[in-house]
MMTF fields as JSON, N, C-alpha, C and O atoms, coordinates in Angstrom:
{
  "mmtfVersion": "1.0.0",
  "mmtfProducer": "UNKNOWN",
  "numBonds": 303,
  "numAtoms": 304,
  "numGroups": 76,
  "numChains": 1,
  "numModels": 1,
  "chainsPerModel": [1],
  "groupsPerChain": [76],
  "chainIdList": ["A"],
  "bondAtomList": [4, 2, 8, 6, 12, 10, 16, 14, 20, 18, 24, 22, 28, 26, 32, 30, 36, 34, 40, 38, 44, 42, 48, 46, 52, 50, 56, 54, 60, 58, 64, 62, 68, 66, 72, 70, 76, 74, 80, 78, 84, 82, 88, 86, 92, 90, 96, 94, 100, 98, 104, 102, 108, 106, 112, 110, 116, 114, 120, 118, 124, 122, 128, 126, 132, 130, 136, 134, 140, 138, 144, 142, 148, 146, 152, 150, 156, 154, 160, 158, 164, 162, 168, 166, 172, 170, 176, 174, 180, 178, 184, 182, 188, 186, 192, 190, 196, 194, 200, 198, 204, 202, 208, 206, 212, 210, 216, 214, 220, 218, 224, 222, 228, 226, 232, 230, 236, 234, 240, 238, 244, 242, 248, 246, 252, 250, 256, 254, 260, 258, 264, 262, 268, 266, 272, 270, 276, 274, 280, 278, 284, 282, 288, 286, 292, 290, 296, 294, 300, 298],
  "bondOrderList": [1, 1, 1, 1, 1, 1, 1, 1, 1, 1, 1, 1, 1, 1, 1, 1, 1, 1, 1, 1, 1, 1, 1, 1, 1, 1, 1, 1, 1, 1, 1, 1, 1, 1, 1, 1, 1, 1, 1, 1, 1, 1, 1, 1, 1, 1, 1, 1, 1, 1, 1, 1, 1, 1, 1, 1, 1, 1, 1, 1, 1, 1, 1, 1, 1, 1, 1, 1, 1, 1, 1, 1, 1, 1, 1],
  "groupList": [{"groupName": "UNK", "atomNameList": ["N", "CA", "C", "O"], "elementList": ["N", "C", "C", "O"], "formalChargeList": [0, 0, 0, 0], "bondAtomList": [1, 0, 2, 1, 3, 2], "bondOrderList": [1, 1, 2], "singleLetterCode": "X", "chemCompType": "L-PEPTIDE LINKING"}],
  "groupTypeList": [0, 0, 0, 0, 0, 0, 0, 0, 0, 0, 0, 0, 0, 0, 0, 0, 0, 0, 0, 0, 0, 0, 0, 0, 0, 0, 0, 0, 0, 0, 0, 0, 0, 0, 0, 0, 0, 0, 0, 0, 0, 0, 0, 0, 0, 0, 0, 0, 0, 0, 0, 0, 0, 0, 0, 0, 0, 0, 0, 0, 0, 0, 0, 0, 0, 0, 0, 0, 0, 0, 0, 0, 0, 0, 0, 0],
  "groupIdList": [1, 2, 3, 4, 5, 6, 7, 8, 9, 10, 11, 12, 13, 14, 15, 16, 17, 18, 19, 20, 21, 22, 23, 24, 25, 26, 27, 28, 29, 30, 31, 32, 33, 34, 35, 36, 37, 38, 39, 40, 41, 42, 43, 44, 45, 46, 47, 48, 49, 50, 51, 52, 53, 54, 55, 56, 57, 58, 59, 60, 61, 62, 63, 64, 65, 66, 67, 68, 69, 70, 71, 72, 73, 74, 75, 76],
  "secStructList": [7, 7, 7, 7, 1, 1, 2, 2, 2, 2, 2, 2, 2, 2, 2, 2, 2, 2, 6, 7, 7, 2, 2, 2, 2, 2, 2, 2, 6, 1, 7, 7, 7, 7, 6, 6, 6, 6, 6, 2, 2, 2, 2, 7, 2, 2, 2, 2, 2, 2, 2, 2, 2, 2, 2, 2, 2, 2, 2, 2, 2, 2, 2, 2, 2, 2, 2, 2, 1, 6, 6, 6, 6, 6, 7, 7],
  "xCoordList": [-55.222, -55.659, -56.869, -57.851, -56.796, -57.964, -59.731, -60.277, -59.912, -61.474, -61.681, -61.263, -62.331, -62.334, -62.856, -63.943, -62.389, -62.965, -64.612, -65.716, -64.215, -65.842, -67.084, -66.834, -68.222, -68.376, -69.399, -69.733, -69.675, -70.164, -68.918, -69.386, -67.539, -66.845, -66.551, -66.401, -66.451, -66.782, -67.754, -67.34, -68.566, -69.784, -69.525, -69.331, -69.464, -68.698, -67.848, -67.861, -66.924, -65.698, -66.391, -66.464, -66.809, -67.551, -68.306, -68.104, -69.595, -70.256, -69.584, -69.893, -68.06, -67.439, -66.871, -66.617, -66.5, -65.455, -66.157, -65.623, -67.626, -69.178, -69.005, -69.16, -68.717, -68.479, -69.715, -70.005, -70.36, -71.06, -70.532, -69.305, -71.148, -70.173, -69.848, -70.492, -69.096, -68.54, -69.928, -69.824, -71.21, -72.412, -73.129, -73.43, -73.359, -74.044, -73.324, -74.032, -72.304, -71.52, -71.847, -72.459, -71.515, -71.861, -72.857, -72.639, -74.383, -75.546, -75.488, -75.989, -74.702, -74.927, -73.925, -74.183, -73.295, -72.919, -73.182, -72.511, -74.815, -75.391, -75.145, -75.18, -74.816, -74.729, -76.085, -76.886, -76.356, -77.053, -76.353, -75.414, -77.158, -76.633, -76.016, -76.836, -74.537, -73.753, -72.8, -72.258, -72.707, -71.306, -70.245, -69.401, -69.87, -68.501, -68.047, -66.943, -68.553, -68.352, -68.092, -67.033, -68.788, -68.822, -67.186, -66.426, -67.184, -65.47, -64.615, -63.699, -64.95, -64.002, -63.616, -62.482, -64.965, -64.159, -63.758, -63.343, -64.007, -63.067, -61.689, -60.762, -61.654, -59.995, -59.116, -57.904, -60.193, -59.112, -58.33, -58.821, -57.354, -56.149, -56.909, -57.045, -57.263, -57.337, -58.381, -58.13, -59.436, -60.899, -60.413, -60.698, -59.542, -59.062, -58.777, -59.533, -57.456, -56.466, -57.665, -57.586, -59.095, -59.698, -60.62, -61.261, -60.889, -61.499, -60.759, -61.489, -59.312, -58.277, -58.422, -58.448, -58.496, -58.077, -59.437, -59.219, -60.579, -62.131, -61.941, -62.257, -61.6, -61.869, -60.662, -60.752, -59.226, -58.697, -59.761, -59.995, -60.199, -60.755, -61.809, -61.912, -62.348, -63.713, -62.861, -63.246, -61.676, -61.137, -60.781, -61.309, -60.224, -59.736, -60.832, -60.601, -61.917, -63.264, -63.62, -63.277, -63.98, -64.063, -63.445, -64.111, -62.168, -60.972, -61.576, -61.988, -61.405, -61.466, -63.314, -63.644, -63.851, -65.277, -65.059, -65.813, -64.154, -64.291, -63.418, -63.525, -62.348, -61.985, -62.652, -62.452, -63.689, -64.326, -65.738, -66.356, -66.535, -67.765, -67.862, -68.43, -67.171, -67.239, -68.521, -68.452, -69.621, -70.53, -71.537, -72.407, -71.091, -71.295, -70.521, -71.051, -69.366, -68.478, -68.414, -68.186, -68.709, -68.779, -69.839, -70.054, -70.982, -72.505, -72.72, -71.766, -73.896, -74.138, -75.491, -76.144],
  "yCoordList": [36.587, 35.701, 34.917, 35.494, 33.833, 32.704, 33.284, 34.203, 32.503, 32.705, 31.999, 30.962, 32.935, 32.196, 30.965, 30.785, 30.029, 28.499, 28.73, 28.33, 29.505, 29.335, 30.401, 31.603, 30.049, 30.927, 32.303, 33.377, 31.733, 32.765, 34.093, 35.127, 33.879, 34.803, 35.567, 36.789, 34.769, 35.356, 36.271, 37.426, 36.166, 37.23, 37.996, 39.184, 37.676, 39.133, 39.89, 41.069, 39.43, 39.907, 41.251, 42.473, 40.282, 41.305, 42.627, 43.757, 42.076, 43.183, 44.531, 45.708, 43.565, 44.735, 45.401, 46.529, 45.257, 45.815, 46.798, 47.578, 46.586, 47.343, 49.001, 50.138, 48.726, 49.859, 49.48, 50.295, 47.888, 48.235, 48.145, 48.048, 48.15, 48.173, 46.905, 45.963, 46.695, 45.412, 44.483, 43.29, 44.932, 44.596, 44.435, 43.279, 45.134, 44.759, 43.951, 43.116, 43.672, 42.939, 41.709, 40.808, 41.624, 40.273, 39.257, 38.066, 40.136, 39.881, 39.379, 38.324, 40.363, 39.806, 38.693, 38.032, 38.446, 36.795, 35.831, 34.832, 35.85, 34.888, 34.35, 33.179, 35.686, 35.297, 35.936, 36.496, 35.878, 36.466, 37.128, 36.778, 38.562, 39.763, 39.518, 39.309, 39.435, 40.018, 40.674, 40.473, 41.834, 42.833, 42.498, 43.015, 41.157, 41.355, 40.119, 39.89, 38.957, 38.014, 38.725, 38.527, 39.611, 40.522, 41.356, 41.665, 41.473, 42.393, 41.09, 41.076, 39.863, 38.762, 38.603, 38.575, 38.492, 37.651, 39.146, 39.145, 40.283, 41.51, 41.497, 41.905, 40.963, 41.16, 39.634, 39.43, 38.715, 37.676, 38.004, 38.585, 37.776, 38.265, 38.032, 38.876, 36.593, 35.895, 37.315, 38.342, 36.878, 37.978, 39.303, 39.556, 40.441, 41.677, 41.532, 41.892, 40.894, 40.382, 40.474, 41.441, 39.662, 39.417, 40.544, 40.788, 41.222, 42.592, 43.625, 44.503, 43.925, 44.842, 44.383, 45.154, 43.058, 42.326, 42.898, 43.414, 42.684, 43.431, 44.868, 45.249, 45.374, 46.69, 47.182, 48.372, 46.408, 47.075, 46.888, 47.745, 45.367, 44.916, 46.134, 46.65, 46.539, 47.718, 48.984, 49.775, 49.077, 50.679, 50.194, 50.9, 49.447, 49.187, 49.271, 49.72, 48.801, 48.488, 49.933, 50.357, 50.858, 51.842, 52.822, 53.769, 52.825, 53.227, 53.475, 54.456, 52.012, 51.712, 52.301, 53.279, 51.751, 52.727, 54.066, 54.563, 54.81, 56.052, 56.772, 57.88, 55.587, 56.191, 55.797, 56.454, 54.444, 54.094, 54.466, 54.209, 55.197, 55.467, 56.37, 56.043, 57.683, 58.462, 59.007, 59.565, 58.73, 59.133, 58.228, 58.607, 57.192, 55.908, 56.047, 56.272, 55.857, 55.756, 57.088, 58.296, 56.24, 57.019, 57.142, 57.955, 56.575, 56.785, 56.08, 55.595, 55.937, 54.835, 54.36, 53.513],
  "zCoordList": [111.266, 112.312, 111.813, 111.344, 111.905, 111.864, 112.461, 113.072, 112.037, 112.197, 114.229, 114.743, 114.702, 116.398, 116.593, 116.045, 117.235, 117.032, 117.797, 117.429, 118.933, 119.46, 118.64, 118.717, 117.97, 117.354, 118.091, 117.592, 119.407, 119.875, 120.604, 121.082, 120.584, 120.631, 119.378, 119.415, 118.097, 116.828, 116.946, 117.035, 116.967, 116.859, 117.924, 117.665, 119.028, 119.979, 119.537, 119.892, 118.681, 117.88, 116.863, 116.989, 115.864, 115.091, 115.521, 115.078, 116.875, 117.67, 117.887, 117.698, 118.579, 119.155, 118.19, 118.613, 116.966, 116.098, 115.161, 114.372, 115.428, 114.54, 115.709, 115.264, 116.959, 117.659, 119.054, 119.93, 118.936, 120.005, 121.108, 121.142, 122.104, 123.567, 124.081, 123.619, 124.83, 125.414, 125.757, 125.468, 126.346, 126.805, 125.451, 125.155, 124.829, 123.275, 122.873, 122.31, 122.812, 122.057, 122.773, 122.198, 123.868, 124.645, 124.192, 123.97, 124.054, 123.809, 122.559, 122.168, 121.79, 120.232, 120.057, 119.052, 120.449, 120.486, 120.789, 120.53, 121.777, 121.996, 123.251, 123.629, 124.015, 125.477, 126.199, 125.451, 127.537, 128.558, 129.448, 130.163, 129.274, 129.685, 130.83, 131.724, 131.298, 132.325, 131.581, 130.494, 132.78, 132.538, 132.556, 131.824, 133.728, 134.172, 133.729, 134.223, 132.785, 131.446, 130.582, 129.985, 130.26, 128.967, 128.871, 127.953, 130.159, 130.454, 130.275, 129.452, 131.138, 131.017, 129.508, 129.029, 128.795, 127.411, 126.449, 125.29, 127.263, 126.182, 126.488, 125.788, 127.653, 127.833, 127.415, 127.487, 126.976, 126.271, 125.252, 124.284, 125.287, 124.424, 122.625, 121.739, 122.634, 121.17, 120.721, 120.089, 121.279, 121.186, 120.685, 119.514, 121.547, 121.243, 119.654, 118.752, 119.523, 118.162, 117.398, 116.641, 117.255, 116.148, 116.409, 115.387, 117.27, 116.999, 116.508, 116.049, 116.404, 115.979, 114.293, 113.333, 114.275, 113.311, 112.156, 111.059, 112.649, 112.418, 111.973, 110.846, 112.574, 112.488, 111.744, 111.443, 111.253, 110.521, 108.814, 107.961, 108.881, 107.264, 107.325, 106.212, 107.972, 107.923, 107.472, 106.611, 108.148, 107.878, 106.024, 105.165, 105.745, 104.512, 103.275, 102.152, 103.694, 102.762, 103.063, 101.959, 103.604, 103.819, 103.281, 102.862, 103.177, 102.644, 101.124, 100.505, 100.843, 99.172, 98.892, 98.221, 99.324, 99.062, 98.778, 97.941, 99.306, 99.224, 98.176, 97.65, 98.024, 96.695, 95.465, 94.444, 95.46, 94.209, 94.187, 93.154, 95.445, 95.068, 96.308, 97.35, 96.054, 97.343, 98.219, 99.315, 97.522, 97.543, 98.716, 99.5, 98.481, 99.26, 100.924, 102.012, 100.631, 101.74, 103.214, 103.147, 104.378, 105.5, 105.683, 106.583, 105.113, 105.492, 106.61, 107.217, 107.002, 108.344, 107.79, 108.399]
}
């Protein structure tokens, strides 16, 4: 999937796919704190796709970290 045209749902994308919450995530995209925007744009279809889409490239880089520098991989 493409990169999100708006880029403050991008960065919600990312937020959310890092593991923060629908509300952190909000924020870190460059919105002002509401909850129930923050729920609106989690349940846009495009948004989800590129957070699934997020969080598979993290499991993969993760993945591969751990078989090339195990020592590294799974830290926080």
């Amino acid at each position: 999937m493409p990169v999100l045209k708006n880029t403050r749902h991008e960065k919600f994308a990312h937020a959310s796919a890092k593991g923060n919450t629908v509300e952190e995530a909000y924020v870190a995209g460059g919105f002002k704190a509401n909850r129930g925007n923050a729920a609106h744009l989690n349940a846009n279809e495009s948004v989800q796709d590129r957070v699934a889409e997020n969080q598979g490239v993290a499991w993969h880089v993760n993945v591969r970290m751990q078989l090339f520098q195990p020592d590294v991989a799974f830290k926080d």
